[in-house]
C-alpha positions as CSV (number, residue, x, y, z in Angstrom):
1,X,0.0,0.0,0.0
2,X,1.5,3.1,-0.8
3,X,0.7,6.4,0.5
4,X,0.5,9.7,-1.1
5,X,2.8,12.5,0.1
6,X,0.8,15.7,0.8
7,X,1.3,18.7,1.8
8,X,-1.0,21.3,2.5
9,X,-1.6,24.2,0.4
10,X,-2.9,27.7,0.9
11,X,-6.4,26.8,0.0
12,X,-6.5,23.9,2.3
13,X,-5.1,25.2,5.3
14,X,-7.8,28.6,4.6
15,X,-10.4,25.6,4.9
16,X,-9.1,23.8,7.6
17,X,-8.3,27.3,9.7
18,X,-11.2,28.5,9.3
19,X,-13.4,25.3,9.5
20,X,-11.9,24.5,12.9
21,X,-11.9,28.0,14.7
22,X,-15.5,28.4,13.4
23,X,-16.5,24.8,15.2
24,X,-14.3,26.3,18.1
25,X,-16.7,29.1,18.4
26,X,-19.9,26.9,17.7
27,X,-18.6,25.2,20.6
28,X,-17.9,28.0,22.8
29,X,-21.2,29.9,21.9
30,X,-23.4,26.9,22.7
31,X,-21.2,26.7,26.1
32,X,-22.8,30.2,26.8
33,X,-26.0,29.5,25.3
34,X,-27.7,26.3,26.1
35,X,-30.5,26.6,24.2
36,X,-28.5,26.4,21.0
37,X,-26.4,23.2,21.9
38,X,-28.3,21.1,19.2
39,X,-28.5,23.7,16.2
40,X,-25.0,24.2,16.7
41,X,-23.7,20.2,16.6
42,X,-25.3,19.7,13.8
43,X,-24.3,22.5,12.2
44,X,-20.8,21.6,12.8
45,X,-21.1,18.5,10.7
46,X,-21.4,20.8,7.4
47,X,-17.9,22.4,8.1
48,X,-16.8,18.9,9.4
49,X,-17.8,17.4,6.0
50,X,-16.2,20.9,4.5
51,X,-12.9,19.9,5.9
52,X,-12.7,16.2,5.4
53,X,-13.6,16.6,1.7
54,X,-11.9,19.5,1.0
55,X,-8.9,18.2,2.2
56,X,-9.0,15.2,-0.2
57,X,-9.6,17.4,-2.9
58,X,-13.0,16.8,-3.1
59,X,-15.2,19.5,-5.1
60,X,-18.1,18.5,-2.9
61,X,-17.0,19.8,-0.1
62,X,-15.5,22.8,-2.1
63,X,-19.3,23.3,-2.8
64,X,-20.9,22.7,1.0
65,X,-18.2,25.1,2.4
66,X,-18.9,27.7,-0.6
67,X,-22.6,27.1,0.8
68,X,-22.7,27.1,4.8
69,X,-20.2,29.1,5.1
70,X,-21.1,31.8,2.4
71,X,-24.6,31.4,3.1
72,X,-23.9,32.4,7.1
73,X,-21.6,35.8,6.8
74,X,-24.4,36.4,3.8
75,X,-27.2,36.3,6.7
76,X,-24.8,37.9,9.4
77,X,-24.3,41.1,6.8
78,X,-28.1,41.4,5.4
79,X,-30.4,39.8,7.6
80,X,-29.0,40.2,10.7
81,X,-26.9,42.3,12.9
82,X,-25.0,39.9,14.6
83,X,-21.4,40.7,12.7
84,X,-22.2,44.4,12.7
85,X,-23.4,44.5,17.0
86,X,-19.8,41.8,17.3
87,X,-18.2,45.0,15.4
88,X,-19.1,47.9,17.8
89,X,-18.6,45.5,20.7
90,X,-15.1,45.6,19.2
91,X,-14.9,48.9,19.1
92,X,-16.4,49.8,22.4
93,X,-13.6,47.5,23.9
94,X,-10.9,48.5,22.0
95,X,-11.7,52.6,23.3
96,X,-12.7,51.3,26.6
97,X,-11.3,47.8,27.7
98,X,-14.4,46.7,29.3
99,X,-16.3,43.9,27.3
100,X,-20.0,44.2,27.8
101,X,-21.2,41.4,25.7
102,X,-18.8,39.0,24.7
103,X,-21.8,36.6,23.3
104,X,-21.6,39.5,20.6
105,X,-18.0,40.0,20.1
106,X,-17.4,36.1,19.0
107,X,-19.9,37.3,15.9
108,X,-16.7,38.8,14.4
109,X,-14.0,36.1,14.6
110,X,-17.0,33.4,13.6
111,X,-17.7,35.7,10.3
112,X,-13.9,35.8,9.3
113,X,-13.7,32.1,10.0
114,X,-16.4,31.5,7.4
115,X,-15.0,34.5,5.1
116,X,-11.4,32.0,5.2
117,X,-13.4,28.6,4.1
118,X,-15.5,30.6,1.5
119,X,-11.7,31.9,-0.2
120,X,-10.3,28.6,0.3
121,X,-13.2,26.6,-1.2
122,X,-13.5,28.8,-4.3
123,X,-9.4,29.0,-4.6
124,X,-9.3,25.4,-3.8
125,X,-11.9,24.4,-6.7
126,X,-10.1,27.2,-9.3
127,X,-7.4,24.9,-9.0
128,X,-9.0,21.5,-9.8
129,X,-7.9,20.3,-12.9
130,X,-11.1,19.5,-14.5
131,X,-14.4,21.5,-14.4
132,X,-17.3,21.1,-15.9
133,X,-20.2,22.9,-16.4
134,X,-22.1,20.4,-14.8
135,X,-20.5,21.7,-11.6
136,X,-23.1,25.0,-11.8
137,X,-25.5,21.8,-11.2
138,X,-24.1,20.4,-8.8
139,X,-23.1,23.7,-7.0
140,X,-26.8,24.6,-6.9
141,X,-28.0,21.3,-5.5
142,X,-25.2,21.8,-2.8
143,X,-26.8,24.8,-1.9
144,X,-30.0,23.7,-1.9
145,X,-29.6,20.9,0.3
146,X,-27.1,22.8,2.5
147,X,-29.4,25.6,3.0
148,X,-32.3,22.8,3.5
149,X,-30.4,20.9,6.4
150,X,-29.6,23.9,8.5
151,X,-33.5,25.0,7.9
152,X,-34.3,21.3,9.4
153,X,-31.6,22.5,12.0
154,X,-33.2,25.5,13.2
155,X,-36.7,24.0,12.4
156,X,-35.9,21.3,14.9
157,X,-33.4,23.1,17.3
158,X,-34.3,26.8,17.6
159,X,-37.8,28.0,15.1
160,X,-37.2,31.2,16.5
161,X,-34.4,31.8,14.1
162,X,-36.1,30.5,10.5
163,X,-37.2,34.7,10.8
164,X,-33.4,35.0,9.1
165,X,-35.1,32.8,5.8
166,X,-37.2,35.5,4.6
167,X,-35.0,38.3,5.5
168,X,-32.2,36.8,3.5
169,X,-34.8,37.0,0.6
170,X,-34.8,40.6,1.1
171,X,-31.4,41.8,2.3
172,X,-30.6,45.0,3.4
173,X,-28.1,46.8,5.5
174,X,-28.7,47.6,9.4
């Protein structure tokens, strides 16, 4: 049995980095927040998949990445102020050195955790050797079913946040 040398490239290690820390601060979130325990496991397993795919060069987990973790700084930019209240709760402790809300703050490193996994998935795929156009399809049926499983997620785990569907529909700026 012979095994392949490999080494980890820039993409990879974007997707792995930022898969990880973003399951680090699933974690720690549903440490603070009970109530999201559930929504959060399972909505580890689509980064989990990201990374264990996308590692083995696998353009389906190029594709879930592209689509959990686009599809959540998408949400935390238009249809939510969760990255934008993490922002001033930067701010305020960067002129003041007092943290009020913290639960906010992790908003900011869990949006440039996904930011890193959306860069590496689409840098990882523009260097696959073969495309196709068939990947558009598959792309969209990624997405679809991505976006479909954490709906079942949150539909299961926490209604109150299926709100952030519609909204994403119609995005806008806080």
């Amino acid at each position: 049995m012979q095994i392949e040398n490999t080494h980890l490239k820039a993409p990879e290690c974007f997707i792995l980095v930022g898969g990880c820390f973003f399951a680090l601060v699933l974690g720690v979130s549903a440490f603070w927040e009970a109530d999201i325990r559930w929504l959060h496991f399972f909505q580890a397993w689509m980064y989990l998949a990201t990374i264990v795919l996308g590692l083995r060069g696998n353009r389906w987990g190029y594709f879930i990445g592209l689509s959990a973790a686009g599809l959540w700084d998408y949400a935390n930019i238009f249809a939510t102020t969760f990255f934008f209240n993490g922002m001033q709760q930067l701010s305020h402790f960067f002129h003041t050195g007092h943290l009020d809300r913290p639960d906010l703050l992790i908003a900011v490193p869990a949006w440039f955790s996904n930011l890193l996994i959306v860069i590496g998935c689409l840098w990882a795929y523009s260097r696959l050797p073969r495309k196709s156009l068939g990947d558009v399809g598959r792309f969209v049926l990624t997405f679809v079913l991505t976006t479909g499983f954490f709906a079942l997620d949150m539909a299961l785990f926490q209604p109150r946040y299926l709100g952030l569907f519609p909204r994403m529909l119609h995005p806008h700026l806080p």
